[in-house]
PDB file of N, CA, C and O in Angstrom:
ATOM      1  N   UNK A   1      -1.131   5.436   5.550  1.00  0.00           N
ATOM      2  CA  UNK A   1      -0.070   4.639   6.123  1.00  0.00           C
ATOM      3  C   UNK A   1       0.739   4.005   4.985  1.00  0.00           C
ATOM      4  O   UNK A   1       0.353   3.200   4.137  1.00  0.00           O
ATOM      5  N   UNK A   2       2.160   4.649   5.192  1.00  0.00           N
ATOM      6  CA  UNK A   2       2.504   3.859   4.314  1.00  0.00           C
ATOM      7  C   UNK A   2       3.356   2.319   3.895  1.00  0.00           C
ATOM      8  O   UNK A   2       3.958   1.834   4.853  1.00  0.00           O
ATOM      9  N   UNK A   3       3.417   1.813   3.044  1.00  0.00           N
ATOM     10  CA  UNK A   3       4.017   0.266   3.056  1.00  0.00           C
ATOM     11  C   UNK A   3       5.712   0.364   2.656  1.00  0.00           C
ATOM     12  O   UNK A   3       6.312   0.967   1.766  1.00  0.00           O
ATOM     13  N   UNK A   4       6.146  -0.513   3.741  1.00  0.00           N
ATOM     14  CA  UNK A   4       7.856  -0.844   3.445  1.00  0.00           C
ATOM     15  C   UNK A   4       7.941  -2.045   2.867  1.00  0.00           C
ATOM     16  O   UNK A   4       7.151  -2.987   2.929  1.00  0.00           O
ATOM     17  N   UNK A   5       9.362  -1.903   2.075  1.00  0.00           N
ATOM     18  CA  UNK A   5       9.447  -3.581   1.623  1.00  0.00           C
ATOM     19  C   UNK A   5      10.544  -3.297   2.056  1.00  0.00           C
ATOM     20  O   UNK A   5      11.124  -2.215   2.143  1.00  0.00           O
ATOM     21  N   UNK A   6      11.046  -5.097   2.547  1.00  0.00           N
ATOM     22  CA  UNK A   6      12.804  -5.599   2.589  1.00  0.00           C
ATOM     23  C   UNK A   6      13.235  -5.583   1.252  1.00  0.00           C
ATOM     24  O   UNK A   6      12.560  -5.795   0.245  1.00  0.00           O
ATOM     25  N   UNK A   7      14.300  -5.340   1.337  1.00  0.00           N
ATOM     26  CA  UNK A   7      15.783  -4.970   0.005  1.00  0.00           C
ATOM     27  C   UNK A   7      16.043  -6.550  -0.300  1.00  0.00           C
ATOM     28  O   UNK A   7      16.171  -7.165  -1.358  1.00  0.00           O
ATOM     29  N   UNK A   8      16.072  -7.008   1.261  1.00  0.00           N
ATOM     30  CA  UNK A   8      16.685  -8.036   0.803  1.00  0.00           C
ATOM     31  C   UNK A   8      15.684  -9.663   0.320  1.00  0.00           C
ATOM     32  O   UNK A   8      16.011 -10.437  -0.579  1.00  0.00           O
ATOM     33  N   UNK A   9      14.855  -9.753   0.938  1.00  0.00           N
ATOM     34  CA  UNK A   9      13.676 -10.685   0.660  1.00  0.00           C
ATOM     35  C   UNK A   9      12.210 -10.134  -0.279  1.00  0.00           C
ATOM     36  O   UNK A   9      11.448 -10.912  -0.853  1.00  0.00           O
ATOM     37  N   UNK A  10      12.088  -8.889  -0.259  1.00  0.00           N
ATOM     38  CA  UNK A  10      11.236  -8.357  -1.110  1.00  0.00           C
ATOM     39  C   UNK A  10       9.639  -8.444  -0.058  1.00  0.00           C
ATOM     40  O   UNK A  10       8.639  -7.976  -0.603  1.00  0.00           O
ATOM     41  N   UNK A  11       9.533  -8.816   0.858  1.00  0.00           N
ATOM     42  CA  UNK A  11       8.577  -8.733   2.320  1.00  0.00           C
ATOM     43  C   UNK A  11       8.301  -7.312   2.183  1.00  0.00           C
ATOM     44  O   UNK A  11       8.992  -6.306   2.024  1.00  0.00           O
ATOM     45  N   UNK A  12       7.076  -7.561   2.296  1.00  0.00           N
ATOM     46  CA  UNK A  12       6.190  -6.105   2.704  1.00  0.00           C
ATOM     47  C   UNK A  12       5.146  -6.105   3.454  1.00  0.00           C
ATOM     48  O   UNK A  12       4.072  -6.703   3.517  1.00  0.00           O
ATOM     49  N   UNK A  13       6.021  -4.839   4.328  1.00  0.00           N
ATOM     50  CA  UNK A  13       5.198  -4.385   5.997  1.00  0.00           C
ATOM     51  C   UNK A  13       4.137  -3.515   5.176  1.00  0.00           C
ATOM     52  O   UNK A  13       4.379  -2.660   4.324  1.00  0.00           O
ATOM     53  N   UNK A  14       3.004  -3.917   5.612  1.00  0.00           N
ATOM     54  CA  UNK A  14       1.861  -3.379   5.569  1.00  0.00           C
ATOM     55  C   UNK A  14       1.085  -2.905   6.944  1.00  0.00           C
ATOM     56  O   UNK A  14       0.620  -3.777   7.679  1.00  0.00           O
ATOM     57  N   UNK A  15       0.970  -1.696   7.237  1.00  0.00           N
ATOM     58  CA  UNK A  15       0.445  -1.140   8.653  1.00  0.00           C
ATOM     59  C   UNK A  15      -0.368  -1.441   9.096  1.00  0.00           C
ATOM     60  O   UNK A  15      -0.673  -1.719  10.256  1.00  0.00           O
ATOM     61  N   UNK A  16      -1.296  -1.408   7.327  1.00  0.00           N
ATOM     62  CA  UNK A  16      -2.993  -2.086   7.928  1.00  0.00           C
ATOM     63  C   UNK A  16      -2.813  -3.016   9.005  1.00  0.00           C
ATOM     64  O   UNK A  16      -3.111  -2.837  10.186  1.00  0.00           O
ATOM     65  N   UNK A  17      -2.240  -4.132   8.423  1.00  0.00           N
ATOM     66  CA  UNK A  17      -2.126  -5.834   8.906  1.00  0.00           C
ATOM     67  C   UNK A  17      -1.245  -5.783  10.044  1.00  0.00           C
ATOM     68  O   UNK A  17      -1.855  -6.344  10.955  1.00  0.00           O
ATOM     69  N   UNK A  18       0.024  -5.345  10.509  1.00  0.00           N
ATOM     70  CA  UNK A  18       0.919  -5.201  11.167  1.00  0.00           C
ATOM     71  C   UNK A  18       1.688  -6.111  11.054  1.00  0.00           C
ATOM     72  O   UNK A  18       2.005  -6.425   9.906  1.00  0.00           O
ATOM     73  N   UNK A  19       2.309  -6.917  12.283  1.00  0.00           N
ATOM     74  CA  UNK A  19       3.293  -8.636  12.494  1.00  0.00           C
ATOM     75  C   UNK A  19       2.792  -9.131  13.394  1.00  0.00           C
ATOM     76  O   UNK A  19       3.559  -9.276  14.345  1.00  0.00           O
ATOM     77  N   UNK A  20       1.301  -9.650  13.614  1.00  0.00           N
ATOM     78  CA  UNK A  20       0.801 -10.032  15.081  1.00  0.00           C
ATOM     79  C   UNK A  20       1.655 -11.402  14.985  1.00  0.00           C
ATOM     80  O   UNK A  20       1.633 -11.879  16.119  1.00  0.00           O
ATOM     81  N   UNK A  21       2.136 -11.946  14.428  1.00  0.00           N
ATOM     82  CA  UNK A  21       2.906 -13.231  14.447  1.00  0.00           C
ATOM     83  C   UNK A  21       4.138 -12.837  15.363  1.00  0.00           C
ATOM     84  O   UNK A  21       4.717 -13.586  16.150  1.00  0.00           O
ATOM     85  N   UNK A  22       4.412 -11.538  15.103  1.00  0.00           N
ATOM     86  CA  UNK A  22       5.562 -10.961  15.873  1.00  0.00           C
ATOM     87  C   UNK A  22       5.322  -9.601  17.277  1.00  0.00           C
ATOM     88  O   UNK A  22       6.013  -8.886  18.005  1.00  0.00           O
ATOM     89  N   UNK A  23       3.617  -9.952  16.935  1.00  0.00           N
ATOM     90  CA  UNK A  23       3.654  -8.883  18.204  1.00  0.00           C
ATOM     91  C   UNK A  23       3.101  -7.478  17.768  1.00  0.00           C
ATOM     92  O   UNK A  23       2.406  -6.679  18.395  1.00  0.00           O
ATOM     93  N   UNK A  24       3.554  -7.430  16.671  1.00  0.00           N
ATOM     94  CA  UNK A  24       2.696  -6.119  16.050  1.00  0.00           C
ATOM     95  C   UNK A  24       1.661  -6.106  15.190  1.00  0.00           C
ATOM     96  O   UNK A  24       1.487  -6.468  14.027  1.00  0.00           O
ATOM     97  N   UNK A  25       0.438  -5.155  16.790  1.00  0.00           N
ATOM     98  CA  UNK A  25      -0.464  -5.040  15.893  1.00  0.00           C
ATOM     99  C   UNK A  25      -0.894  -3.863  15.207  1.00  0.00           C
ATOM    100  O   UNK A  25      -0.462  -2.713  15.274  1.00  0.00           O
ATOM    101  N   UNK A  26      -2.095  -4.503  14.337  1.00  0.00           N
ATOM    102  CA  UNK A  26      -2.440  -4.237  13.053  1.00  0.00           C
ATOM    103  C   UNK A  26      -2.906  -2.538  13.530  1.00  0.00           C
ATOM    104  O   UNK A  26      -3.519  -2.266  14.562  1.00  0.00           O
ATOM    105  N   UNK A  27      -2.395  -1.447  12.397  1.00  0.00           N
ATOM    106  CA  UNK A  27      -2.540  -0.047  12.255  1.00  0.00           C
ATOM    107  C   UNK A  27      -1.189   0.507  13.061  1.00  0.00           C
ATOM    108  O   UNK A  27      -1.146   1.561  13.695  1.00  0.00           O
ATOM    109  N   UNK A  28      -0.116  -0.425  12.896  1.00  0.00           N
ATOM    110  CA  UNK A  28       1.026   0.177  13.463  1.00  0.00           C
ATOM    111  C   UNK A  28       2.006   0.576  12.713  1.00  0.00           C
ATOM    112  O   UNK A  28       2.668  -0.193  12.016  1.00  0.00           O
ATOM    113  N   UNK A  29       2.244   2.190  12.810  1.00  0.00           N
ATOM    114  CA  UNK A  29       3.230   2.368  11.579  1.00  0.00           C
ATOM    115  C   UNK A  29       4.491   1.916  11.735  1.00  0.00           C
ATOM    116  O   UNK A  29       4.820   1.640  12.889  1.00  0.00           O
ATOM    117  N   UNK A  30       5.371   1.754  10.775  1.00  0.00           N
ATOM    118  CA  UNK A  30       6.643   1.166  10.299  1.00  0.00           C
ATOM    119  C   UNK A  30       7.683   2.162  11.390  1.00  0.00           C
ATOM    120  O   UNK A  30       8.659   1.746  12.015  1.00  0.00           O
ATOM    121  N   UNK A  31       7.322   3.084  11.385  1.00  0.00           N
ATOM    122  CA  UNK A  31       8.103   4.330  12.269  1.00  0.00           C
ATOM    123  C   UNK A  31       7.897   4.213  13.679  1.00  0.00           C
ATOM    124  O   UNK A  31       8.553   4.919  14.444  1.00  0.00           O
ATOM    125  N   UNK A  32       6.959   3.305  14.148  1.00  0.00           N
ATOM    126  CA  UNK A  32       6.542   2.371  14.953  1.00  0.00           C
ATOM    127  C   UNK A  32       7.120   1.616  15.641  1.00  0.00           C
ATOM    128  O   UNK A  32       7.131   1.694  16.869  1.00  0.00           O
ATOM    129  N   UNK A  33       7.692   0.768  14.985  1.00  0.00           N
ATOM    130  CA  UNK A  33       8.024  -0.788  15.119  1.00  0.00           C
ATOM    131  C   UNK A  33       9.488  -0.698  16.091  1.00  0.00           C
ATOM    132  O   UNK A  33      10.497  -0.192  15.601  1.00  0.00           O
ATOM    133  N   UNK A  34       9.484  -1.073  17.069  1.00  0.00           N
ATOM    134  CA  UNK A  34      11.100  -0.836  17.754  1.00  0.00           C
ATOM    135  C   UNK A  34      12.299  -1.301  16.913  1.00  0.00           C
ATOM    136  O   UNK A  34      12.193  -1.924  15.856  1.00  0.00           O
ATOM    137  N   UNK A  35      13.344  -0.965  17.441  1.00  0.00           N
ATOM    138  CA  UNK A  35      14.658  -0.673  16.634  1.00  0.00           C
ATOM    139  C   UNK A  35      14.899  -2.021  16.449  1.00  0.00           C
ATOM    140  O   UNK A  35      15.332  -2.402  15.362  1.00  0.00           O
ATOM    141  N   UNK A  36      14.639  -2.963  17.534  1.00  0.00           N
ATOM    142  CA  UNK A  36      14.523  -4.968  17.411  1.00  0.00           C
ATOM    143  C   UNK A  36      14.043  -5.084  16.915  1.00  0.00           C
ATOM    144  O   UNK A  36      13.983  -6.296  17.122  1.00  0.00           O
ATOM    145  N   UNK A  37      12.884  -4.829  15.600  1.00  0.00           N
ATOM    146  CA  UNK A  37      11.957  -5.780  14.973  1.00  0.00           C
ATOM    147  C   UNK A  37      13.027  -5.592  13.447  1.00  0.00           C
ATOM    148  O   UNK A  37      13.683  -4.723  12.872  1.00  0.00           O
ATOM    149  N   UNK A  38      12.605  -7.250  13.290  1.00  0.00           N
ATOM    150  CA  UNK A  38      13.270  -7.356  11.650  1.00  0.00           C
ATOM    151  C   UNK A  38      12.279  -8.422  11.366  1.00  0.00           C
ATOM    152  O   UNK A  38      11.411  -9.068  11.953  1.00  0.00           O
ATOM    153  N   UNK A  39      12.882  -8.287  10.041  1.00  0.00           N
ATOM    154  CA  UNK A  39      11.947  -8.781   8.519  1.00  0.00           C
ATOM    155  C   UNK A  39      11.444 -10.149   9.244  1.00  0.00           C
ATOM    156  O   UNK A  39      12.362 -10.755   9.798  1.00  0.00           O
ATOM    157  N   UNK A  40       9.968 -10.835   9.358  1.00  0.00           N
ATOM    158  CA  UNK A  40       9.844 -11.840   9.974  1.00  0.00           C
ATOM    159  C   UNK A  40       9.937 -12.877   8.253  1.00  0.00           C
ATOM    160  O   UNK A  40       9.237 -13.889   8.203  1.00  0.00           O
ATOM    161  N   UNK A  41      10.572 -12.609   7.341  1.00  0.00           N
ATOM    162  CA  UNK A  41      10.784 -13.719   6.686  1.00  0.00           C
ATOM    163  C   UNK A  41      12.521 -13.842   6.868  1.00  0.00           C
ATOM    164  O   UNK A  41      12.911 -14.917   7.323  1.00  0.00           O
ATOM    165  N   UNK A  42      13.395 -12.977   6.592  1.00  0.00           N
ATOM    166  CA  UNK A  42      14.254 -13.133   6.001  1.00  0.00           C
ATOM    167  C   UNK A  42      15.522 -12.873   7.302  1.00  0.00           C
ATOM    168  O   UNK A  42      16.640 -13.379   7.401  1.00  0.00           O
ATOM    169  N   UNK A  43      14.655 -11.665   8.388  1.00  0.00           N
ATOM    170  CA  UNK A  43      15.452 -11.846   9.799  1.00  0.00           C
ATOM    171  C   UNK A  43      16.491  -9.936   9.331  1.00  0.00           C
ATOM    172  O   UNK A  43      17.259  -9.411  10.139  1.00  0.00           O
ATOM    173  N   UNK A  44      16.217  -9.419   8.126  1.00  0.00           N
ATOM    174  CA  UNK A  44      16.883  -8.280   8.088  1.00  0.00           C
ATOM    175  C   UNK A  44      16.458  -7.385   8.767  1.00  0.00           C
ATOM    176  O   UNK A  44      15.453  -7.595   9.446  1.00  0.00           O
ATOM    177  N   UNK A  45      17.180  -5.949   8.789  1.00  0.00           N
ATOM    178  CA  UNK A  45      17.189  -4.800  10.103  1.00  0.00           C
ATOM    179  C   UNK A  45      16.498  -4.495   9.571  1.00  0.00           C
ATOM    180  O   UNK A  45      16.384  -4.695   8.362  1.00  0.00           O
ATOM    181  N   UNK A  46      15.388  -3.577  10.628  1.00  0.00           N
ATOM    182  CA  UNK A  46      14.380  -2.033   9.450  1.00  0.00           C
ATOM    183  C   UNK A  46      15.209  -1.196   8.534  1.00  0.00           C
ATOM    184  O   UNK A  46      14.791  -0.505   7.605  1.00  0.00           O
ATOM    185  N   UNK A  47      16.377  -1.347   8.904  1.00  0.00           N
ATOM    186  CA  UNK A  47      17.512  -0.288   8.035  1.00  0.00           C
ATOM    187  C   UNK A  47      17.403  -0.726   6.594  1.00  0.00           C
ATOM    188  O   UNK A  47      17.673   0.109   5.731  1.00  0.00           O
ATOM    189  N   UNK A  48      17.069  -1.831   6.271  1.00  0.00           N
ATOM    190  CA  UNK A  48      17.231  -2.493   4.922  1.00  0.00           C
ATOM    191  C   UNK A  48      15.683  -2.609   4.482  1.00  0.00           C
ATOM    192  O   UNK A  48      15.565  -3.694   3.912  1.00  0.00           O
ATOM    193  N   UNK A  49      14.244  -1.815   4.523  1.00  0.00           N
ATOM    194  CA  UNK A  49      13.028  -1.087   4.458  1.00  0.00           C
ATOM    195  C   UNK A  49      13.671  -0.138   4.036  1.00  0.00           C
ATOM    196  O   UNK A  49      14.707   0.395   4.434  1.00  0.00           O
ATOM    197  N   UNK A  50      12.929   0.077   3.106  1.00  0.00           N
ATOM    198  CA  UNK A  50      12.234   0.928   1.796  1.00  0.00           C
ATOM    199  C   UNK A  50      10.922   1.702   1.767  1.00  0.00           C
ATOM    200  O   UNK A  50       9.921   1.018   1.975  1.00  0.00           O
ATOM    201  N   UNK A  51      10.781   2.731   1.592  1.00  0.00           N
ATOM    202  CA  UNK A  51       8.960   3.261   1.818  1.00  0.00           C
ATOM    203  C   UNK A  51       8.669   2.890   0.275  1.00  0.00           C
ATOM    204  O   UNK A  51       9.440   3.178  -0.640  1.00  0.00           O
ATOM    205  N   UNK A  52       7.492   2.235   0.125  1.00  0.00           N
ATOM    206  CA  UNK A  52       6.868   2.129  -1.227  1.00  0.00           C
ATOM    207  C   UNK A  52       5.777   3.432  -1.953  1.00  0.00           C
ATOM    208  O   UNK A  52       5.295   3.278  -3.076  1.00  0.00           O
TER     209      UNK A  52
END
């Protein structure tokens, strides 16, 4: 699984862990995540994720 970071805050989605703060849980891939979920620090689109 792999890890995204934001461009713009430097936040990194990790699959292991998921965003249960936001609802997603943990072992959920990034390719996953609905087209509504953004960066829970910084509030950016998945469009602005990066694969690490």
């Amino acid at each position: 699984m792999d890890k995204y970071q934001c461009t713009i805050c430097g936040y990194i989605y990790d699959p292991e862990k998921g965003d249960p703060n936001n609802g997603v849980a943990p072992g959920t891939e990034f390719s996953a995540l609905p087209d509504s979920w953004t960066c829970p620090v910084c509030g950016a689109p998945k469009s602005e994720f990066e694969a690490l």
